[in-house]
N, C-alpha and C positions, 0 to 999 in steps of 0.2 A: 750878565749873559751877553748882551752888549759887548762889552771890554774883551773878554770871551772869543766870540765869533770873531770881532777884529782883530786879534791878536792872531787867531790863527791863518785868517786871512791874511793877514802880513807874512807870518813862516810861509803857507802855500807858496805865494807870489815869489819870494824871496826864493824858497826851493829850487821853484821852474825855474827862474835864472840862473842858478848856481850849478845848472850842468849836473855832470859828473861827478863834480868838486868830492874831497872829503866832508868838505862844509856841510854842501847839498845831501849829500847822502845822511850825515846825523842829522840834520832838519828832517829829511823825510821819516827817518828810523822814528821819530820823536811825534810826529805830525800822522803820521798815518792812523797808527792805531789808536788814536783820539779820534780824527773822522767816522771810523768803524763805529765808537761807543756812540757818536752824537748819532749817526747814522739809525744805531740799532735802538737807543731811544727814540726819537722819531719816530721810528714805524710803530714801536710798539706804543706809542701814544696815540695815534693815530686810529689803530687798531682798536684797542681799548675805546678810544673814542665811539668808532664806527660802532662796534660791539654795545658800547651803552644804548646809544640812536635804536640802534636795531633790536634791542628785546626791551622797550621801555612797557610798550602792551603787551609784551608776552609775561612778563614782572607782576604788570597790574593783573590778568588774569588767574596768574598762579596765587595771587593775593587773596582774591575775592574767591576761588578756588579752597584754598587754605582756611579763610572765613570759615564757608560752609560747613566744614570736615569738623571744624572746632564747636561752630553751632549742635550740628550732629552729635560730636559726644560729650558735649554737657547736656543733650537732653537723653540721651543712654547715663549720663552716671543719674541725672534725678529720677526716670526710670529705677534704675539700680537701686539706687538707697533708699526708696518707697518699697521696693519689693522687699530687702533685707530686712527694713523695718516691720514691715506686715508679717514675714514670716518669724520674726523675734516674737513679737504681740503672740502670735497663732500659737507658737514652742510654750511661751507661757502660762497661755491660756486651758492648753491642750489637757490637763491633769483634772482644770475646775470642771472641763466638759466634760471630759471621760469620769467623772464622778459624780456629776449632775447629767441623767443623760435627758430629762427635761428641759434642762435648760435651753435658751436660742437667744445666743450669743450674738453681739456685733460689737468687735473691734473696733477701738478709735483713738486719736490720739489730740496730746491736749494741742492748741494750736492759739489760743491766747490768755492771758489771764489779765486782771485788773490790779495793780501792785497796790492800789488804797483800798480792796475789799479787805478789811481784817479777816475774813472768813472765809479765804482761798478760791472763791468763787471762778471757775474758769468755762473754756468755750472748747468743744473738742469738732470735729473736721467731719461730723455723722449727725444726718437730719432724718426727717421723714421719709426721705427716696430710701433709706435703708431700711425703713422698717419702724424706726424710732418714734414713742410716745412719750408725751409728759407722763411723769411721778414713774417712768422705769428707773429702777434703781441702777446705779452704778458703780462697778468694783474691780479690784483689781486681782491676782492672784490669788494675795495677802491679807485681803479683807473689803470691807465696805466704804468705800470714798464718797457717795451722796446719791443725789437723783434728778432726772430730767427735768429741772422746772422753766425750757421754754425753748421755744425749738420753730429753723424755717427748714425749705427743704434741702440744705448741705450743710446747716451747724446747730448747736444745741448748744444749751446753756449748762450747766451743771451746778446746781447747789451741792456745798460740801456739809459731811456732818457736823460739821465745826457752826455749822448757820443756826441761830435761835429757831429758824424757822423748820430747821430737822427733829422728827421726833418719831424711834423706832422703839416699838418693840422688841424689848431682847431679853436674854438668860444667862443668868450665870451657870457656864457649864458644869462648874463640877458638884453645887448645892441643887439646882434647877431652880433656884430663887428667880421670879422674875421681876423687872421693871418696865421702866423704859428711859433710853438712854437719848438724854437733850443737852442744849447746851447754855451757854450766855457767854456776853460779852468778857465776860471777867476770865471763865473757863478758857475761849477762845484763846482768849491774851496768851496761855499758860500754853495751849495745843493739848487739850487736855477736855476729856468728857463726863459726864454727869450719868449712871445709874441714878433714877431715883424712884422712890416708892416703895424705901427697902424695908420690910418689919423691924423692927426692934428687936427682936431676937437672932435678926439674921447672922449668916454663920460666914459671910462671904466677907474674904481678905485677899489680902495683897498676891498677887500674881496668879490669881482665877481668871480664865478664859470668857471673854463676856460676848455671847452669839446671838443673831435675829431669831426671834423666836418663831416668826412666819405668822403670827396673828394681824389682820389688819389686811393684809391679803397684795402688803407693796413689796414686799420683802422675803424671797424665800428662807425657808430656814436653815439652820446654821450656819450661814454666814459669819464669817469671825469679826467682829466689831474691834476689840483688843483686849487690853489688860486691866484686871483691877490694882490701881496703887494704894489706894489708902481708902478708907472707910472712914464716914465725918457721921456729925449730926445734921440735919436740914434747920437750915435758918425760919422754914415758914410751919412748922408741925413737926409732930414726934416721931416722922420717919426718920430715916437713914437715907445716905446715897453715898457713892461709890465714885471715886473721881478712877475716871479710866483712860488711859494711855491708846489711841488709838494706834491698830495694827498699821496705817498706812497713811502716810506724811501728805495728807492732799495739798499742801501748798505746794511742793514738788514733784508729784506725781505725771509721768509724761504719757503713758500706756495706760488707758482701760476700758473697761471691758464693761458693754450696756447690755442688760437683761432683759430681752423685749419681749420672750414668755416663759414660761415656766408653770408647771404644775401645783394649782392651787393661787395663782395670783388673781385678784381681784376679789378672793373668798373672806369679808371680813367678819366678825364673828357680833354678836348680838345686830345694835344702830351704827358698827362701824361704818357700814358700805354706803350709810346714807351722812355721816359727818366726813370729815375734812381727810387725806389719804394719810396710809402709814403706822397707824396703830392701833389699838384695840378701843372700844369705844370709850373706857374710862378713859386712857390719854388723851385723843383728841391731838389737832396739829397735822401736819406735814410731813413726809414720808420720816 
């Protein structure tokens, strides 16, 4: 740049002295319109300069400005997709109510689970302030997923039917055979449920409808529990039992739905109401 400016500082100088000359006149022809360019850079550097100086706070402003606007609608989209969610749950749901109109539903959704419970045990985002009690049962569209076994006021615990510690009352819909459907460790492994208590003569096979029979007074009735796959002998006595396919994959279950009354709960039938919740007083157990 240097080399540059001196150089044409010498044509300049040189010009001025050469008159009229033809000389004089190509130096100038040659020299001019290079001073224009350096000329019109300069200012416009200059400019450009000033211009930065001069909106540097007004930058920062529209920055923290901009912030806001952004803070703003990321908390309209988690608005949004709570709403969309809620309203998906409610479309769902909407069929179980209008069919049960006993029912008094509360919506919820699952919000953590424990990946070393083998028995899906999860936590849903609905406490007491909603209304919610230990041993309410809980389900989903599709069927029975487990029950309230612990709860503060914004979260609850959920035992799944998959837990030894589940034990309902239920029916084979299409025989009315009934048992009650538990589980173990072993069943768990498989994702797979236990009818048991089934006579010896019973008539109940593979792809019969297994429902809550509503005895016990945790669980309304029929409720869809799932499917009979195969029919075994019992390892401990000369019943039968029924290995069943549950309707609803509670280790994956994200949406469901807690039973906080219903018509005929807490009604249990002989010593049920005074032993442990969930089933008739021969079973005995948790919901």
């Amino acid at each position: 740049m240097v080399a540059v400016v001196f150089a044409m500082l010498c044509l300049m100088l040189y010009t001025a002295g050469a008159g009229d000359s033809a000389t004089g006149k190509l130096f100038g022809f040659i020299t001019i319109p290079m001073q224009r360019i350096s000329t019109i850079v300069a200012n416009n550097a200059a400019v450009s300069a000033e211009s930065a100086a001069r909106s540097k706070e007004e930058l920062e402003a529209e920055n923290r400005s901009l912030r806001r606007q952004v803070d703003e609608l990321n908390k309209k989209l988690v608005n949004y997709y709570s709403a969309q969610q809620e309203n998906a749950q409610l479309r769902k749901f909407l069929e179980l109510k209008n069919n049960n109109q006993d029912f008094k539903p509360v919506a919820a959704a699952v919000i953590g689970r424990d990946p070393n419970d083998l028995f899906g045990q999860f936590t849903i985002d609905q406490g007491s302030q909603a209304g919610i009690s230990v041993n309410d049962p809980v389900v989903t569209e599709a069927g029975v997923v487990g029950w309230v076994s612990s709860l503060n006021s914004s979260y609850s615990k959920v035992t799944t039917i998959l837990s030894p510690e589940t034990k309902i009352s239920a029916m084979d819909r299409v025989n009315r055979e009934t048992g009650v459907v538990g589980c173990d460790i072993r069943a768990a492994d498989r994702s797979l449920l236990h009818l048991n208590y089934l006579s010896a003569g019973t008539s109940a096979k593979a792809g019969d409808l297994v429902v809550t029979s509503g005895i016990g007074g945790l669980y309304p009735r029929n409720l869809i529990i799932g499917t009979v796959k195969d029919v075994k002998n019992s390892s401990y006595d000369v019943s039968l039992y029924a290995e069943v396919k549950p309707a609803v994959d509670v280790k994956s279950v994200r949406d469901v739905l807690v039973i906080t009354a219903f018509q005929g709960q807490g009604q249990a039938l002989g010593t049920a109401s005074s032993g442990t919740p969930g089933t008739a007083s021969s079973a005995g157990g948790t919901p």
